[in-house]
C-alpha positions in Angstrom: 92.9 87.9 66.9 96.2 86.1 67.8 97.5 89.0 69.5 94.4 89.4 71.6 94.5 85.4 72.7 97.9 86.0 73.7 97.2 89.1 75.7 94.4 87.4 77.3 96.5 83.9 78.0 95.2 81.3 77.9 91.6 80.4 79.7 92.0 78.3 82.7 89.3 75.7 83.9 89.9 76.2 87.9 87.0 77.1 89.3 87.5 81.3 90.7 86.6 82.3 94.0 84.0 84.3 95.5 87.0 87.3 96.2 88.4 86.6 92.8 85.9 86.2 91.0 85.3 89.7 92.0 88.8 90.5 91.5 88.6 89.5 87.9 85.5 91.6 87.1 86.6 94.6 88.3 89.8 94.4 86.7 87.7 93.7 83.4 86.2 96.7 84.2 88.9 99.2 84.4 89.9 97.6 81.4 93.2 96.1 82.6 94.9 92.9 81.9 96.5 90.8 84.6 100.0 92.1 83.3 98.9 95.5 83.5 97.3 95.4 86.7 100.6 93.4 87.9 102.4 96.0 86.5 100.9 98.7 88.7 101.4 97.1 91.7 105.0 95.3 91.4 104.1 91.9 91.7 104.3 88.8 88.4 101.0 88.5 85.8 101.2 84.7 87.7 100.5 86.3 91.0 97.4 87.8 89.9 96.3 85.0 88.2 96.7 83.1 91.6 94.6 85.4 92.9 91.3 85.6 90.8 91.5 81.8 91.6 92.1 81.8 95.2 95.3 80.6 95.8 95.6 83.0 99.0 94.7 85.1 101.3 95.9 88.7 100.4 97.1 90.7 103.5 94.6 93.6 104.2 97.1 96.8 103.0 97.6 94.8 99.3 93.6 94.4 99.0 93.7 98.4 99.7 96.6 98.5 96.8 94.9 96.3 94.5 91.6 98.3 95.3 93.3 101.6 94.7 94.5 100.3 91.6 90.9 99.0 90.2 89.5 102.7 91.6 87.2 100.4 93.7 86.1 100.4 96.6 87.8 98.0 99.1 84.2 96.5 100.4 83.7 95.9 96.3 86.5 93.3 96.5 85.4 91.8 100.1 81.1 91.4 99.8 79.8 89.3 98.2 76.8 92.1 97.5 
């Protein structure tokens, strides 16, 4: 249980999003922790994290690498559908 707290981190209380709120779920989906997903596309755990909670705007070739990644499509990430 421990283990799985620590692989998780700890839960924030910033509010996420709209794009990474939708970040978050699909990584969920693929089963894939920020670290892992981080991992995959050469950035820091912290970087995604900034991302499910909207601390930028990601240039439009990364949201095609993070999609690639998730195996989602790119408009999955950008509607709000």
């Amino acid at each position: 249980m421990i283990l799985d707290m620590l692989r998780r981190g700890r839960p924030s209380t910033k509010p996420r999003s709209g794009f990474g709120l939708r970040l978050m779920k699909a990584r969920e989906v693929a089963g894939l922790s920020q670290a892992e997903l981080a991992g995959t596309l050469g950035v820091l755990q912290r970087t995604v994290s900034y991302w499910e909670h909207g601390g930028c705007t990601l240039r439009p070739e990364l949201i095609a690498q993070v999609a690639a990644a998730l195996k989602v499509p790119v408009a999955r990430l950008l509607s709000d559908e």
